[in-house]
KEMIZA-976006 format. One record per atom (N, C-alpha, C): chain; atom name; residue in one letter; x, y negated, z. Coordinates in Angstrom, 3 decimals. Atoms other than C-alpha are relative to their C-alpha. Layout:
chain, name, resn, X, Y, Z
A, CA, A, X, Y, Z .
...
***
This chain:
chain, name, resn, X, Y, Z
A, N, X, 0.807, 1.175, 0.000 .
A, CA, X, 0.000, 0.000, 0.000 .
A, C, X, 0.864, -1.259, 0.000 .
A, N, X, -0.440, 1.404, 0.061 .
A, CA, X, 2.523, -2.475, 0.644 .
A, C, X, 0.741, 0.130, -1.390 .
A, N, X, -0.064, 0.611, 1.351 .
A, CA, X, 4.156, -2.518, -2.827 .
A, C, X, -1.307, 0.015, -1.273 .
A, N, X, 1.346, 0.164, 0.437 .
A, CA, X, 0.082, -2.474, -4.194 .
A, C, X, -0.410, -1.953, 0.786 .
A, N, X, 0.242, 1.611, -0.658 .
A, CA, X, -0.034, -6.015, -1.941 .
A, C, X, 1.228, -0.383, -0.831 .
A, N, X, -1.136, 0.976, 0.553 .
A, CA, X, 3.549, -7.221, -3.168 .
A, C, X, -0.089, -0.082, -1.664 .
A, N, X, 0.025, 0.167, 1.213 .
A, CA, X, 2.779, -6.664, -6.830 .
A, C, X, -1.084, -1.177, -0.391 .
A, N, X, 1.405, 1.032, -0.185 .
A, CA, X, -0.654, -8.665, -6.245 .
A, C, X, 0.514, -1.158, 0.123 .
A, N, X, -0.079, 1.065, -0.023 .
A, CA, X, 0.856, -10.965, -4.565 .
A, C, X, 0.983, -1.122, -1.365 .
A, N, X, -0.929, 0.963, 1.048 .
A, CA, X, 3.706, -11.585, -7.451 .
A, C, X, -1.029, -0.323, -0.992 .
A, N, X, 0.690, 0.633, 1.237 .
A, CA, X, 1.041, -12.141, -10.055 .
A, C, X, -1.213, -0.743, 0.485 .
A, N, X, 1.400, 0.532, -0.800 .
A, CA, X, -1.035, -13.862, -7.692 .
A, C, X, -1.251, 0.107, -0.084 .
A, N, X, 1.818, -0.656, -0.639 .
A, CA, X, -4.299, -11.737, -7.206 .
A, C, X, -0.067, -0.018, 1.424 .
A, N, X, 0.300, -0.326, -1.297 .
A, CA, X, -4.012, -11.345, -3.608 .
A, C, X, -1.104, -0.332, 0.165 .
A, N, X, 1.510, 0.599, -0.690 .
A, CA, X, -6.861, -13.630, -2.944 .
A, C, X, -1.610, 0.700, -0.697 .
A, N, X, 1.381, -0.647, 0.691 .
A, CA, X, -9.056, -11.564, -5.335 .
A, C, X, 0.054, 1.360, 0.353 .
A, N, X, 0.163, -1.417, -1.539 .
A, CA, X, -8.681, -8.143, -2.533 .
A, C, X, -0.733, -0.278, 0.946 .
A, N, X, 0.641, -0.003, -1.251 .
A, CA, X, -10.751, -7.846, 0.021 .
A, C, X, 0.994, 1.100, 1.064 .
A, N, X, -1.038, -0.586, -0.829 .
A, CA, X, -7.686, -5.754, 1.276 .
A, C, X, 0.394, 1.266, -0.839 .
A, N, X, -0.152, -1.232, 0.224 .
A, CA, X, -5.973, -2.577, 0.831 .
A, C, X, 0.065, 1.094, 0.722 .
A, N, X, 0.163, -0.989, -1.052 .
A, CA, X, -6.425, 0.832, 2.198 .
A, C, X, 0.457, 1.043, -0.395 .
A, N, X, -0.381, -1.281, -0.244 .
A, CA, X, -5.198, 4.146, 2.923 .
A, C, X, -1.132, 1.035, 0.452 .
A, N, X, 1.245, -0.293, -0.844 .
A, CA, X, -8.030, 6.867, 3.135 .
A, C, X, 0.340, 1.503, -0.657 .
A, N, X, 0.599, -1.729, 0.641 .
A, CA, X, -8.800, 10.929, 2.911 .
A, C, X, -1.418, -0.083, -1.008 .
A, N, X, 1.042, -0.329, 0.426 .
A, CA, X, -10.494, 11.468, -0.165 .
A, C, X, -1.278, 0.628, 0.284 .
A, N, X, 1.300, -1.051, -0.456 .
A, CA, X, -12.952, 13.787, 1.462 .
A, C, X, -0.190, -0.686, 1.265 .
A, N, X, 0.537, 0.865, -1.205 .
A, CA, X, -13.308, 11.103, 4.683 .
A, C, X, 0.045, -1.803, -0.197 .
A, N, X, -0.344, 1.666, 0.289 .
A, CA, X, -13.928, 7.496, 3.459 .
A, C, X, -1.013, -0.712, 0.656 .
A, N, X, 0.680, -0.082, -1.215 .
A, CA, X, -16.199, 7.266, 6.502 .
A, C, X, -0.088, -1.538, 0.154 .
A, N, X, -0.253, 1.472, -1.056 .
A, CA, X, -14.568, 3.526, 7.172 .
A, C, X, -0.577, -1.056, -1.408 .
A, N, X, 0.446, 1.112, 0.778 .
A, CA, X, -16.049, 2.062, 3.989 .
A, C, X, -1.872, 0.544, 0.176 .
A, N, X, 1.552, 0.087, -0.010 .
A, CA, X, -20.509, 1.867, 4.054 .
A, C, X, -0.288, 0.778, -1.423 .
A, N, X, 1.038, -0.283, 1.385 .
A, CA, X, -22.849, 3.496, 1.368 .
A, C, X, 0.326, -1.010, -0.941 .
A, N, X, 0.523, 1.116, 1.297 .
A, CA, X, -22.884, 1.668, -2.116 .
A, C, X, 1.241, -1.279, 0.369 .
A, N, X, -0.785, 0.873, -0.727 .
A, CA, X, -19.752, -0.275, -0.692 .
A, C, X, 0.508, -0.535, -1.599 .
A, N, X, -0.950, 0.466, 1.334 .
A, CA, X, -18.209, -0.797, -4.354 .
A, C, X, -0.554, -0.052, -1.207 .
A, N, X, 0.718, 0.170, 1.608 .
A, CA, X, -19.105, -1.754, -8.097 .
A, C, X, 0.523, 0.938, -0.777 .
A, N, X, -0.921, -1.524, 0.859 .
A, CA, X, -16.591, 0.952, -9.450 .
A, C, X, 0.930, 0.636, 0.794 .
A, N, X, -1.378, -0.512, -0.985 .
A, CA, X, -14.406, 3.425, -8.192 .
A, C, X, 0.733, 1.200, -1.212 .
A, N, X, -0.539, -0.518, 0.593 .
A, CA, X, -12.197, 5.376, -9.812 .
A, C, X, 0.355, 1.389, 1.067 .
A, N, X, -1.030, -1.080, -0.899 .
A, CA, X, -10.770, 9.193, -8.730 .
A, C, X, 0.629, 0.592, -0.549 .
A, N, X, -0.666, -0.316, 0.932 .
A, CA, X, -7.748, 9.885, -10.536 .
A, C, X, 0.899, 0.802, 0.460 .
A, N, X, -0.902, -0.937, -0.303 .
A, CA, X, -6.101, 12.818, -9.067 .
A, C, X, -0.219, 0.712, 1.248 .
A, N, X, 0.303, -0.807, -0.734 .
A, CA, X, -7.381, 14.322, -5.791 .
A, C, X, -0.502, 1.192, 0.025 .
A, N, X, 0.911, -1.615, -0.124 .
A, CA, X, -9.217, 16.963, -7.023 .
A, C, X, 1.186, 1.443, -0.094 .
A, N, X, -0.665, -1.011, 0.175 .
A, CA, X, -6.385, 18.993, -7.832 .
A, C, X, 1.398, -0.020, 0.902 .
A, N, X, -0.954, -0.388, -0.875 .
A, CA, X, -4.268, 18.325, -5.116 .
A, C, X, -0.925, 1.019, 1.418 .
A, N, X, 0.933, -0.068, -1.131 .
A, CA, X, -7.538, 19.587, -2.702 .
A, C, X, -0.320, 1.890, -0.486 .
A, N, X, -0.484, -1.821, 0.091 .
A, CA, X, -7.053, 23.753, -2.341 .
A, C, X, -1.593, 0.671, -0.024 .
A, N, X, 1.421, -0.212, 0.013 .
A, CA, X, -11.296, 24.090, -1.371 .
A, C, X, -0.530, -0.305, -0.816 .
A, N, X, 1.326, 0.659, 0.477 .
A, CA, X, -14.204, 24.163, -3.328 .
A, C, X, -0.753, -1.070, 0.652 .
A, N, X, 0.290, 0.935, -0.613 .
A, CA, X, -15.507, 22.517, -0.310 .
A, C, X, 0.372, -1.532, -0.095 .
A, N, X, -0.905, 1.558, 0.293 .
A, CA, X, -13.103, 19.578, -0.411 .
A, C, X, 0.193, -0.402, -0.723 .
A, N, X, 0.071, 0.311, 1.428 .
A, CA, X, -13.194, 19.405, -4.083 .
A, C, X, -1.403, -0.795, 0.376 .
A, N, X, 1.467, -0.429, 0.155 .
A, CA, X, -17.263, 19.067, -3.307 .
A, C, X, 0.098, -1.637, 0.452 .
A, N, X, 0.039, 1.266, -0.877 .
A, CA, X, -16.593, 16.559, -0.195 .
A, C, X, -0.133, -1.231, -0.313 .
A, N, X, -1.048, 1.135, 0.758 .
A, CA, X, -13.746, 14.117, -2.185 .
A, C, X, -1.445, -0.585, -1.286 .
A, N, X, 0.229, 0.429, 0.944 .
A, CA, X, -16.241, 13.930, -5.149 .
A, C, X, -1.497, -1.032, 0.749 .
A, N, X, 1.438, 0.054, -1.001 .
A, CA, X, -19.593, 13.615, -2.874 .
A, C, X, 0.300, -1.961, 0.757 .
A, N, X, -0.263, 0.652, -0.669 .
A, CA, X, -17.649, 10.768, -0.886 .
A, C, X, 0.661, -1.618, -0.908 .
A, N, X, -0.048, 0.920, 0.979 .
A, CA, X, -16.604, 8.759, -3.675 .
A, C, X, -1.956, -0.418, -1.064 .
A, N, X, 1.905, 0.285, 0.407 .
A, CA, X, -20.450, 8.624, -5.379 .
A, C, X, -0.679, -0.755, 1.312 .
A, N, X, 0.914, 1.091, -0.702 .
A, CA, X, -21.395, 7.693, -2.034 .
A, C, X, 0.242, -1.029, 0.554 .
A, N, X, -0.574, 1.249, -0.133 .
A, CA, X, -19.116, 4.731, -1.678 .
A, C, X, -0.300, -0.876, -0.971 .
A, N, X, 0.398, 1.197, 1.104 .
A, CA, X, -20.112, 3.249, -5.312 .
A, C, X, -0.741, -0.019, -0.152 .
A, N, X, 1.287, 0.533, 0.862 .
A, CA, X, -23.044, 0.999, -6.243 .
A, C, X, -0.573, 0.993, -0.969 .
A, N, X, 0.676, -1.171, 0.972 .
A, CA, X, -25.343, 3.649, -8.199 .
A, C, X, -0.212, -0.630, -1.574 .
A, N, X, -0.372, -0.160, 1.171 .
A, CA, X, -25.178, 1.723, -11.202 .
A, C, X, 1.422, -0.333, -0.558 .
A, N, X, -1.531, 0.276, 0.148 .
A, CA, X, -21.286, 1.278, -11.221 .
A, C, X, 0.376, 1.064, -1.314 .
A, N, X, -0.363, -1.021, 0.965 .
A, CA, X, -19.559, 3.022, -13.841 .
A, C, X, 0.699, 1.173, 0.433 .
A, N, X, -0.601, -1.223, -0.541 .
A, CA, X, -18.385, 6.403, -12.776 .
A, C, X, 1.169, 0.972, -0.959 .
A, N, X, -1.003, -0.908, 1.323 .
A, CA, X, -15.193, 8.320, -14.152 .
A, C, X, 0.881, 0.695, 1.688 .
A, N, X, -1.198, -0.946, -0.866 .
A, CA, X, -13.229, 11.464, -11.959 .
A, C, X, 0.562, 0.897, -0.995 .
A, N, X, -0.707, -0.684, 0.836 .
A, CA, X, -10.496, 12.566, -13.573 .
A, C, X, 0.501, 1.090, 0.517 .
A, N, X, -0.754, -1.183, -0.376 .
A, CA, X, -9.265, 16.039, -13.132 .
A, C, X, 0.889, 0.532, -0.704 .
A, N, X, -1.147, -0.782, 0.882 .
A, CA, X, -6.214, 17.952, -14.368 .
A, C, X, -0.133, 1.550, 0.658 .
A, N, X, -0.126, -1.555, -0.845 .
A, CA, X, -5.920, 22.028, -13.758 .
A, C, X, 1.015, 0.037, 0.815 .
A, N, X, -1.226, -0.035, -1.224 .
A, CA, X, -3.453, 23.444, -11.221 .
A, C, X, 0.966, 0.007, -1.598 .
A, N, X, -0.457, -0.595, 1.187 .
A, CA, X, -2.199, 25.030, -14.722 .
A, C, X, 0.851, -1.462, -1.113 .
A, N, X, -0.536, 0.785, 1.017 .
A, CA, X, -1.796, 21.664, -16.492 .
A, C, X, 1.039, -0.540, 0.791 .
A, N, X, -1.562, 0.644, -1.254 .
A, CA, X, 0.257, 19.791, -13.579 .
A, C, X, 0.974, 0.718, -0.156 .
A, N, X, -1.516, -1.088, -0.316 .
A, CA, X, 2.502, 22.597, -12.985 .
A, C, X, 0.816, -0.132, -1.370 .
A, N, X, -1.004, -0.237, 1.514 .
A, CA, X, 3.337, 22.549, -16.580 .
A, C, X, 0.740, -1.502, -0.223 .
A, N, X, -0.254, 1.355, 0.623 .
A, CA, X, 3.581, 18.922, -17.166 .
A, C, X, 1.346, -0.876, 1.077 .
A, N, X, -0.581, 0.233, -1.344 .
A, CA, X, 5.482, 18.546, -13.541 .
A, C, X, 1.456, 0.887, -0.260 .
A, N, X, -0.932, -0.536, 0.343 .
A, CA, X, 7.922, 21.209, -14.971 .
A, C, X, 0.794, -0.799, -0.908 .
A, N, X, -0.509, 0.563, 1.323 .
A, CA, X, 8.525, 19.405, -18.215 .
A, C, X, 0.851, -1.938, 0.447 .
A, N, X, -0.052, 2.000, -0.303 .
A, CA, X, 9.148, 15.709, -15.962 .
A, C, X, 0.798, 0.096, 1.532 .
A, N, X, -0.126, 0.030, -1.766 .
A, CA, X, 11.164, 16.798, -12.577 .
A, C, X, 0.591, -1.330, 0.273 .
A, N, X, -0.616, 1.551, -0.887 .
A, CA, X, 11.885, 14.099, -9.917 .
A, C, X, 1.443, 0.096, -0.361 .
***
């Protein structure tokens, strides 16, 4: 989060955040119903080992965004990562 604030602040958005946060996809408990106009979920699902917590993460994002927000969750397989994670090591 803090180089997500220091990039903001170099191109001066800060003031257009209402903050930044750190949260469990499958517990976003600390934001309200309908809290957002869009949300994005671009990678939890396939770090999350349960169906359950696959279920939770997706469940918990829908019920943080405005119902007519635009909705997009992106998923990758275990199968594609591993490959693509092979082809790119740290």
């Amino acid at each position: 989060m803090d180089i997500a604030k220091q990039k903001a602040s170099e191109q001066q958005l800060l003031n257009q955040f209402n903050g930044f946060f750190t949260a469990d996809a499958r517990d976003l408990s600390q934001f309200p119903d309908n809290q957002f106009d869009a949300a994005l979920m671009l990678g939890p699902l396939y770090h999350l080992q349960t169906e359950a917590d696959r279920n939770k993460a997706a469940s918990e994002k829908i019920r943080v965004q405005k119902e007519k927000g635009p909705r997009s969750i992106r998923c990758s397989s275990v199968r594609w990562h591993s490959k693509h994670s092979m082809l790119k090591p740290l």
